[in-house]
TORKOL-4160 file (C-alpha; in steps of 0.2 Angstrom, whole numbers, padded with zeros to 4 digits, m for minus):
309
<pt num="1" X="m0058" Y="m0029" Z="m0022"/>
<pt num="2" X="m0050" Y="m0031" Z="m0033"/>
<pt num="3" X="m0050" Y="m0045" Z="m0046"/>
<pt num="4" X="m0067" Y="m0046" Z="m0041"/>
<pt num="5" X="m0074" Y="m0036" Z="m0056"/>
<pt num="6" X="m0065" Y="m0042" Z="m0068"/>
<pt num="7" X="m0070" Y="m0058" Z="m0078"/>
<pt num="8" X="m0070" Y="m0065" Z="m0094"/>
<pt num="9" X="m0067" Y="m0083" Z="m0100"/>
<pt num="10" X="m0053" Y="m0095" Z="m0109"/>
<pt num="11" X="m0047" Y="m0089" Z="m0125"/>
<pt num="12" X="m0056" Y="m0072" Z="m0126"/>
<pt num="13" X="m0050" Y="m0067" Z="m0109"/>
<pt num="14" X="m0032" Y="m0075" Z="m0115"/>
<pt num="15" X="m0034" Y="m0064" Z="m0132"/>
<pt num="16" X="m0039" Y="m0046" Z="m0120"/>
<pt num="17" X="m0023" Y="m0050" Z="m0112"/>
<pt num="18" X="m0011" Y="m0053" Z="m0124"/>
<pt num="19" X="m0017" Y="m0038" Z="m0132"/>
<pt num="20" X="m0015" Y="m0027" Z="m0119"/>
<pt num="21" X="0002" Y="m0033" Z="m0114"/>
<pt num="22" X="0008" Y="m0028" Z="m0133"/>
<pt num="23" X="m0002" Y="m0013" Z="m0128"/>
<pt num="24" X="0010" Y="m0011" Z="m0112"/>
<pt num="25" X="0026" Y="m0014" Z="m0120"/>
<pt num="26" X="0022" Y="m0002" Z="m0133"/>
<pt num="27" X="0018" Y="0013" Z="m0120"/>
<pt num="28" X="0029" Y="0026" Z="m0115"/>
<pt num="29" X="0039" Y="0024" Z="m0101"/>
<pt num="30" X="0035" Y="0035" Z="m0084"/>
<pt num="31" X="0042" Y="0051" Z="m0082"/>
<pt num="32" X="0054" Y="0057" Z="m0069"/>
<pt num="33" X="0038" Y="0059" Z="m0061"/>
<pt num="34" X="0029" Y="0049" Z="m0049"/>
<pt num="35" X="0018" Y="0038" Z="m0056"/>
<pt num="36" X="0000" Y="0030" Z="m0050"/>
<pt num="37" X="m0009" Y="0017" Z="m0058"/>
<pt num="38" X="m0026" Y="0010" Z="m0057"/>
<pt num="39" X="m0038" Y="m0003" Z="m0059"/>
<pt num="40" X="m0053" Y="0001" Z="m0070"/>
<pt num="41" X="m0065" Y="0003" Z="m0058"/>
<pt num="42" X="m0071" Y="0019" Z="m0045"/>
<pt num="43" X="m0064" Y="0012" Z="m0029"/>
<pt num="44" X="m0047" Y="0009" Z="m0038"/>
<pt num="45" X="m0048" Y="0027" Z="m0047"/>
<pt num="46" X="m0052" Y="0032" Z="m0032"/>
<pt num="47" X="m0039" Y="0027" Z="m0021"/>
<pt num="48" X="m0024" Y="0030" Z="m0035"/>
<pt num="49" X="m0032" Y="0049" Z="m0034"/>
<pt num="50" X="m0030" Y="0048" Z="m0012"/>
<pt num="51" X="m0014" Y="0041" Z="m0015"/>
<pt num="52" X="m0009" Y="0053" Z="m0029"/>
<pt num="53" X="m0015" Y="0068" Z="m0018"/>
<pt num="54" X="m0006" Y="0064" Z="m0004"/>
<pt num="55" X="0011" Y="0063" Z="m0012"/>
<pt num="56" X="0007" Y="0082" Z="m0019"/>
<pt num="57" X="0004" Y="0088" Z="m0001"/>
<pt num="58" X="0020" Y="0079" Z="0006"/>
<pt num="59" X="0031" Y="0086" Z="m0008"/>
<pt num="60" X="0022" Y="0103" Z="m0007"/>
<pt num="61" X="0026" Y="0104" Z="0012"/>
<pt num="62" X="0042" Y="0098" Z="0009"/>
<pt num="63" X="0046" Y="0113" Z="m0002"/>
<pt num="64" X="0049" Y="0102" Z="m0018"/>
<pt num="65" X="0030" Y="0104" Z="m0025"/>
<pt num="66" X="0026" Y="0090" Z="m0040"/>
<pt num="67" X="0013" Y="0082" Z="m0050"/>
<pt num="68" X="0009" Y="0066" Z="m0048"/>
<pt num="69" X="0007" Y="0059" Z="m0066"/>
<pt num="70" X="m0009" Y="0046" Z="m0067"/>
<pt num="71" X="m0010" Y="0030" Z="m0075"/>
<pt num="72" X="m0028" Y="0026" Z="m0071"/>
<pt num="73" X="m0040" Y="0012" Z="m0079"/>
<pt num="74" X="m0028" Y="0000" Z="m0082"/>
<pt num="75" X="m0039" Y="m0016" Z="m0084"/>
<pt num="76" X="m0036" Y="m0026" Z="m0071"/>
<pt num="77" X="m0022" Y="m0035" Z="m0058"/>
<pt num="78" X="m0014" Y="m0041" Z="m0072"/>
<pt num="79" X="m0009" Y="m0024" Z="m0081"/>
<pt num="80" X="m0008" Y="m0015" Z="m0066"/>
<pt num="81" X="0008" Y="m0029" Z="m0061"/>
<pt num="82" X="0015" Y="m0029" Z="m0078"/>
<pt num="83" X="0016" Y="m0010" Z="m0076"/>
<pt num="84" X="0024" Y="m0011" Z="m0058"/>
<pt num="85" X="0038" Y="m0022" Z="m0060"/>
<pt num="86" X="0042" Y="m0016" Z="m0078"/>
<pt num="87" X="0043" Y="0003" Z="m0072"/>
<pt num="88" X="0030" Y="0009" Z="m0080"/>
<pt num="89" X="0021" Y="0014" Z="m0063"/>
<pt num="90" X="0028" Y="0018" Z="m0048"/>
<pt num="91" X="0014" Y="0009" Z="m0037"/>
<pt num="92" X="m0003" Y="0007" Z="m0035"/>
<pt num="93" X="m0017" Y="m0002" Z="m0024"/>
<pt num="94" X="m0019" Y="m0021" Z="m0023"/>
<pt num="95" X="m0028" Y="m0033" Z="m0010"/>
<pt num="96" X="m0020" Y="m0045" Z="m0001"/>
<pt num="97" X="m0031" Y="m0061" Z="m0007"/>
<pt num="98" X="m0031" Y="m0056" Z="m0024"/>
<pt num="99" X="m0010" Y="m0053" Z="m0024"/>
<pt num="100" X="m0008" Y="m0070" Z="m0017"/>
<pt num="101" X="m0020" Y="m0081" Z="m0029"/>
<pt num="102" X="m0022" Y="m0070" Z="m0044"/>
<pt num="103" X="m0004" Y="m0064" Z="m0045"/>
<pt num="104" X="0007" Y="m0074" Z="m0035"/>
<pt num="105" X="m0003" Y="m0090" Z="m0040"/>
<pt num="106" X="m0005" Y="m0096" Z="m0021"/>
<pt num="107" X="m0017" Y="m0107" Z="m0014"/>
<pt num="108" X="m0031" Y="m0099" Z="m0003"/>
<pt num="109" X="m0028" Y="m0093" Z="0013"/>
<pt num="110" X="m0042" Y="m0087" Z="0026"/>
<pt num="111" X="m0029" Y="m0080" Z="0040"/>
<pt num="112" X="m0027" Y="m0061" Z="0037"/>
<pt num="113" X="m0009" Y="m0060" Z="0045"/>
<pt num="114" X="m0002" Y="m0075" Z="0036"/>
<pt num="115" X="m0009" Y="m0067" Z="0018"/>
<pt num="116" X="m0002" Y="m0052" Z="0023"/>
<pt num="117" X="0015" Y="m0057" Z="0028"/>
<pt num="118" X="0015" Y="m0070" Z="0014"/>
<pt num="119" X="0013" Y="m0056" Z="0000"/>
<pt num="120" X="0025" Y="m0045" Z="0007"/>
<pt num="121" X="0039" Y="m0058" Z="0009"/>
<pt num="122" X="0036" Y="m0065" Z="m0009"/>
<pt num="123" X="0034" Y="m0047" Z="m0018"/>
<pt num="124" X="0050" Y="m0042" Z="m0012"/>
<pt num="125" X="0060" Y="m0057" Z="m0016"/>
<pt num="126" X="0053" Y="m0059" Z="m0033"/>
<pt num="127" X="0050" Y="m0041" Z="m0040"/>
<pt num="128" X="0058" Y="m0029" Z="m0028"/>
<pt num="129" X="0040" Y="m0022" Z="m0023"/>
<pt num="130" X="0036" Y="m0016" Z="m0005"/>
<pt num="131" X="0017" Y="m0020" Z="0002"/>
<pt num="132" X="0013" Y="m0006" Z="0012"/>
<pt num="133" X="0005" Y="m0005" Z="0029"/>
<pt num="134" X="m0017" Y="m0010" Z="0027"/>
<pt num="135" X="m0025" Y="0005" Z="0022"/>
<pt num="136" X="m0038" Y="0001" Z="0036"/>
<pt num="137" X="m0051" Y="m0007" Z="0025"/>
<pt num="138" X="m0055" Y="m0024" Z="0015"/>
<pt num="139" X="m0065" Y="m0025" Z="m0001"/>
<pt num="140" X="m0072" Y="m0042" Z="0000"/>
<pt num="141" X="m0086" Y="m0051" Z="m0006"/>
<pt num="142" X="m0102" Y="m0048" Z="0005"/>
<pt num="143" X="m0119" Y="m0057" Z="0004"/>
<pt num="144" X="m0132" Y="m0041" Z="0002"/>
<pt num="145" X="m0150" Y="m0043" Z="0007"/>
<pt num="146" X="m0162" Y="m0027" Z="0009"/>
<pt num="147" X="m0162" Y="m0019" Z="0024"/>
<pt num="148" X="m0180" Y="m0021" Z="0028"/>
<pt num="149" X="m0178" Y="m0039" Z="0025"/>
<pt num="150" X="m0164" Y="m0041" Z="0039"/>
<pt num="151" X="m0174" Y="m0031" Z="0052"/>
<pt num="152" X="m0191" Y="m0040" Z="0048"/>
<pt num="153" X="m0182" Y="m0057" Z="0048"/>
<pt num="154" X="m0170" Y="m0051" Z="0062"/>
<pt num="155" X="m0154" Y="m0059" Z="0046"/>
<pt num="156" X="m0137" Y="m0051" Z="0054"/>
<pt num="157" X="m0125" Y="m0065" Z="0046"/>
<pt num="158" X="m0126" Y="m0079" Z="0033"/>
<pt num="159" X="m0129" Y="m0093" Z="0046"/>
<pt num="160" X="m0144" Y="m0083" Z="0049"/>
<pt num="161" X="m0149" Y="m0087" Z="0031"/>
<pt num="162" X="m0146" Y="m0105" Z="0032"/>
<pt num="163" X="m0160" Y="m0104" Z="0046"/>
<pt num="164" X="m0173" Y="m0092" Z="0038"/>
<pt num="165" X="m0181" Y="m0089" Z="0022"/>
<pt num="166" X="m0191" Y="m0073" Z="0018"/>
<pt num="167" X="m0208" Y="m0083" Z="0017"/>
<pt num="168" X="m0212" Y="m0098" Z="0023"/>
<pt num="169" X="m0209" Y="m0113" Z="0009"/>
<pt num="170" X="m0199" Y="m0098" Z="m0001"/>
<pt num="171" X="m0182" Y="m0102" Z="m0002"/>
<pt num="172" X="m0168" Y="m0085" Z="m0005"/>
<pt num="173" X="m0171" Y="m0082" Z="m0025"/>
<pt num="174" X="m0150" Y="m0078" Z="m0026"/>
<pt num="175" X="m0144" Y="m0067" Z="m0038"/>
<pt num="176" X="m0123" Y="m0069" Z="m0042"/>
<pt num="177" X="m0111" Y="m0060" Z="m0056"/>
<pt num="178" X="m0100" Y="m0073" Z="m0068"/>
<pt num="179" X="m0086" Y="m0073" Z="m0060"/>
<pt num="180" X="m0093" Y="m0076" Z="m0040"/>
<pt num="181" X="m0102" Y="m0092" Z="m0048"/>
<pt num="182" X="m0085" Y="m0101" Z="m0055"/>
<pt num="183" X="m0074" Y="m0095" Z="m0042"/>
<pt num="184" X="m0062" Y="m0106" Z="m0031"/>
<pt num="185" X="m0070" Y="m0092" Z="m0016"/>
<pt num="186" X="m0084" Y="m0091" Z="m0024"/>
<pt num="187" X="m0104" Y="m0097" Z="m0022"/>
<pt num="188" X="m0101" Y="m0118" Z="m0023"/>
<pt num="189" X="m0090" Y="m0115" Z="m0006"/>
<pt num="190" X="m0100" Y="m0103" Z="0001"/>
<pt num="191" X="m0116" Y="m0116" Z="0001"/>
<pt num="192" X="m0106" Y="m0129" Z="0005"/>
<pt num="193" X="m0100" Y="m0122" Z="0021"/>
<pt num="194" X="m0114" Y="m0113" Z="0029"/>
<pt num="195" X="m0126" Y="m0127" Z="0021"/>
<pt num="196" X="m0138" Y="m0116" Z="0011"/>
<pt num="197" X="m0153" Y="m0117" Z="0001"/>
<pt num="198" X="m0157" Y="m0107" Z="m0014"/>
<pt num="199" X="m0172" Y="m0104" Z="m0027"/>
<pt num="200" X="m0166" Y="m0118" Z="m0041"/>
<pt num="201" X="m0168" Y="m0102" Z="m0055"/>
<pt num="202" X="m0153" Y="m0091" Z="m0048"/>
<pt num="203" X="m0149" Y="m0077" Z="m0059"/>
<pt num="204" X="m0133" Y="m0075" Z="m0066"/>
<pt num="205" X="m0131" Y="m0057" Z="m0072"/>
<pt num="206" X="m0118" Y="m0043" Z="m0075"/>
<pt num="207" X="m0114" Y="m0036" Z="m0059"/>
<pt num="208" X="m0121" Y="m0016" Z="m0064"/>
<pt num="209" X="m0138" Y="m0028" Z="m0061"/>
<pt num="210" X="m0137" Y="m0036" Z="m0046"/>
<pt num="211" X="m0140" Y="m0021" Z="m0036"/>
<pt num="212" X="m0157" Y="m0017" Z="m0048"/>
<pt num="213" X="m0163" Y="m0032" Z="m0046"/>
<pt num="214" X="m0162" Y="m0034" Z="m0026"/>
<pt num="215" X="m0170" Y="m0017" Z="m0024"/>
<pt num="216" X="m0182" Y="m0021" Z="m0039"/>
<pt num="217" X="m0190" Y="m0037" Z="m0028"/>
<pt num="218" X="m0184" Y="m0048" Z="m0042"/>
<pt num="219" X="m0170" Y="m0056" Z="m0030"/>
<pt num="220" X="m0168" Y="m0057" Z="m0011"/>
<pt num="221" X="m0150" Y="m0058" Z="m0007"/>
<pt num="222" X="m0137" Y="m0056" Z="m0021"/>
<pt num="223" X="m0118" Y="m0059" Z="m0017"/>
<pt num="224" X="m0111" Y="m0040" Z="m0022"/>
<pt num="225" X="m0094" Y="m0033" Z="m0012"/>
<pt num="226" X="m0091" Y="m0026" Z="0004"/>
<pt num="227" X="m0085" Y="m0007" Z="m0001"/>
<pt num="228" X="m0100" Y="m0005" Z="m0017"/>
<pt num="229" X="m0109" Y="0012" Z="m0016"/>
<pt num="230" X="m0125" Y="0004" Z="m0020"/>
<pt num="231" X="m0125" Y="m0002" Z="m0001"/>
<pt num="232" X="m0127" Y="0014" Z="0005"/>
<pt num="233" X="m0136" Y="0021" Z="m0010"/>
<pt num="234" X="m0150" Y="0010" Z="m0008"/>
<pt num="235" X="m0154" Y="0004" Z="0008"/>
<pt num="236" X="m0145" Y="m0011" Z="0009"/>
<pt num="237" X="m0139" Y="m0024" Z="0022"/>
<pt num="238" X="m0121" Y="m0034" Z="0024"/>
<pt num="239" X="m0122" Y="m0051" Z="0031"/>
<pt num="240" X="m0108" Y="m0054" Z="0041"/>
<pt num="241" X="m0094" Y="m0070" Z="0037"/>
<pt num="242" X="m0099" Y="m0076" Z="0055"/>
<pt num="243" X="m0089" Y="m0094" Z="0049"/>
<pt num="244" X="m0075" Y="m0083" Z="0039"/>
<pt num="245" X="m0078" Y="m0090" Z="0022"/>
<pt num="246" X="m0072" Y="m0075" Z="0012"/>
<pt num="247" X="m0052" Y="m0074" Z="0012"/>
<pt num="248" X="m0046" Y="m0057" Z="0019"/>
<pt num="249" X="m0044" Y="m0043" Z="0006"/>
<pt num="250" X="m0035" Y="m0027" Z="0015"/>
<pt num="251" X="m0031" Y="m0013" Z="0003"/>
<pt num="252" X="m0012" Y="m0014" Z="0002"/>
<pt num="253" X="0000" Y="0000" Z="m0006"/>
<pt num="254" X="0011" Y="m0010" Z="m0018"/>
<pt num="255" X="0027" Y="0002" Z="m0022"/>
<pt num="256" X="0043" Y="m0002" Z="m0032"/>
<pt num="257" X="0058" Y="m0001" Z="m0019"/>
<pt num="258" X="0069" Y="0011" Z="m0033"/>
<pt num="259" X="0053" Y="0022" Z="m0032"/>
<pt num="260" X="0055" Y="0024" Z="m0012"/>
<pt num="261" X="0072" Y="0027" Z="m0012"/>
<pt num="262" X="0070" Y="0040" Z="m0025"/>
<pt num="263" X="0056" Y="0048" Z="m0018"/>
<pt num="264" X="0054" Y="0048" Z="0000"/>
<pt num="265" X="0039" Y="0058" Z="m0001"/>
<pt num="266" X="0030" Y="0042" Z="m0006"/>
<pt num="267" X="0034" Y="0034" Z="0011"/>
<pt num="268" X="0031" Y="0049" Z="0022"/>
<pt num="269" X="0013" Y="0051" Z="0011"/>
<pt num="270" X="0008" Y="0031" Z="0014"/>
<pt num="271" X="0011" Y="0031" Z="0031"/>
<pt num="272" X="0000" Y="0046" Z="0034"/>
<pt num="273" X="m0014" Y="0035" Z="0027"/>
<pt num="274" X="m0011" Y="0018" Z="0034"/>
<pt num="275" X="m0025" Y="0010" Z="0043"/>
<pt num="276" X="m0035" Y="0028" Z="0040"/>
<pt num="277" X="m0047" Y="0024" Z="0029"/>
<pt num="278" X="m0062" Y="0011" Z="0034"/>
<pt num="279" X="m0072" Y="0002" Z="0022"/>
<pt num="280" X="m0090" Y="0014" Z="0027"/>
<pt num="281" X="m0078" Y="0029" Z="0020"/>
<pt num="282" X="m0074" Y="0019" Z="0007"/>
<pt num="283" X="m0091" Y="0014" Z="0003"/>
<pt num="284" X="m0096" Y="0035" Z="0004"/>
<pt num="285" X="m0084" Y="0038" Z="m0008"/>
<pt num="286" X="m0088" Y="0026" Z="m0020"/>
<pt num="287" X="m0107" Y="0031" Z="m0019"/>
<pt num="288" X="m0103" Y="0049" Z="m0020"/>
<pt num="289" X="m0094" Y="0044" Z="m0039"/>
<pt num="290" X="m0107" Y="0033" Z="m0045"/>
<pt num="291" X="m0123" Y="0036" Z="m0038"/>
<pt num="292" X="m0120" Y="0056" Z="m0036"/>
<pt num="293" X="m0110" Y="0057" Z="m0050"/>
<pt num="294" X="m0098" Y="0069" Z="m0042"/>
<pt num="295" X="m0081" Y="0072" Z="m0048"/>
<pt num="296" X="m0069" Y="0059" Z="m0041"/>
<pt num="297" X="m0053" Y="0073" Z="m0037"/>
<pt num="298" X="m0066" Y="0086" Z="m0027"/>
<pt num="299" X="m0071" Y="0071" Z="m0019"/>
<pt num="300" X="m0053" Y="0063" Z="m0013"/>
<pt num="301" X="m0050" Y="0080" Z="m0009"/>
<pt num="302" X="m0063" Y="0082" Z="0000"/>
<pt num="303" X="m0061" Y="0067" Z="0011"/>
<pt num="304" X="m0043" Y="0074" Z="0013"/>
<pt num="305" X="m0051" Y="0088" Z="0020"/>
<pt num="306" X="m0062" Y="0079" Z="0032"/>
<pt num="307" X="m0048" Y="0067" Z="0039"/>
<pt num="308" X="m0035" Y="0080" Z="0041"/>
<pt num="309" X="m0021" Y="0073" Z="0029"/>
């Protein structure tokens, strides 16, 4: 995910960056430290606290026990890969679709292998970064419906919702954030390839919302992401991309190269964890944050403890 929640439009969203680049240039450098950034949301919180943890146990096995310093919050791809390639972070995690269009300003692309190889060929000739091996999970965009719509209706995929409706005469009332609706992978593509048909009054609303209002009865399918803690929270059903629309947005490690040189305890620590965590893990931790309210450190650890890192 990613870019994904994230928006904000022409000369304010130009303003909010310039003032946080000045922001970033004026911050201290890292430490000798290793250093984690973040994204300002819980699933990226989250996963700069799993990677953060991990380090700690490799180096505390290793007999050389550190802290791992955290820079978390950072608001968004843009301030987490000014902090990369300036120093200011060791690393942190990105997804591929969004490194390849939102950073390296590359056209689209719905082949998971090619996006992969792609970023990690072009962050290593142009900033000296490594993309780490998949942490085992996408954070894509995902059509949501209720649960007990998609078992009364039999809906498993979006071309299933091209062929149904909830009532008869009743088109899907479709609920979107900003940002899905102006999209280039976003909501005009999506109705153009699987052909569908809406309520004309969409409701265009801030993304805390969409979740309220599919449970609330006020929507019927609302286009959320794959990994949300609401899905689970709430009773909720992914459609499945059964004509591959949504590019592919694997949870990638993006490291400096001097940082893994100088700390091999960051390679030994990322390899422990590739292709380990899956998106329904993902998706518990995330509710277990924001619908349980549980601290997010007990609750990497936690999930630690389960997986046997």
């Amino acid at each position: 995910m990613q870019a994904f929640r994230v928006r904000g439009s022409g000369f304010i969203a130009g303003v909010i960056w310039g003032t946080l680049s000045l922001l970033l240039g004026c911050a201290p450098p890292r430490s000798s430290r290793i250093t984690i950034g973040a994204k300002n949301f819980t699933e990226q919180v989250v996963l700069g606290e799993l990677v953060a943890q991990e380090i700690e146990a490799v180096s505390a096995e290793e007999g050389r026990p550190q802290r791992v310093e955290r820079r978390f919050y950072l608001a968004g791809s843009y301030l987490c890969h000014q902090a990369l390639i300036s120093g200011r972070i060791d690393g942190y995690v990105e997804y591929t679709g969004t490194a390849l269009s939102a950073v390296l300003k590359q056209p689209l692309d719905r082949d998971a292998t090619r996006v992969l190889a792609n970023v990690r060929t072009m962050y290593e000739q142009r900033y000296h970064v490594r993309a780490e091996a998949p942490l085992g999970f996408e954070d894509t965009f995902a059509m949501v419906i209720r649960d007990s719509d998609a078992k009364r209706l039999g809906v498993r995929t979006i071309s299933d919702v091209a062929r149904l409706t909830p009532a008869p005469g009743q088109p899907w009332r479709l609920g979107v954030g900003y940002e899905f609706q102006s999209r280039p992978d976003g909501l005009a593509g999506l109705i153009q390839r699987y052909h569908l048909v809406f309520d004309k009054r969409q409701r265009v609303m801030d993304l805390g919302l969409l979740y309220r209002a599919l449970a609330s009865n006020q929507v019927d399918i609302v286009a959320g992401n794959s990994t949300d803690g609401a899905i689970r929270s709430l009773g909720f059903s992914v459609l499945k991309d059964d004509l591959h629309y949504f590019p592919p947005y694997e949870a990638v490690p993006l490291f400096r190269e001097d940082s893994l040189r100088t700390h091999p305890e960051i390679q030994t620590a990322l390899d422990r964890m590739a292709g380990k965590v899956s998106a329904g893990e993902m998706q518990a931790m995330n509710d277990a944050v924001d619908g349980q309210h549980r601290d997010v450190e007990e609750v990497v650890r936690a999930y630690r403890r389960q997986k046997g890192f």
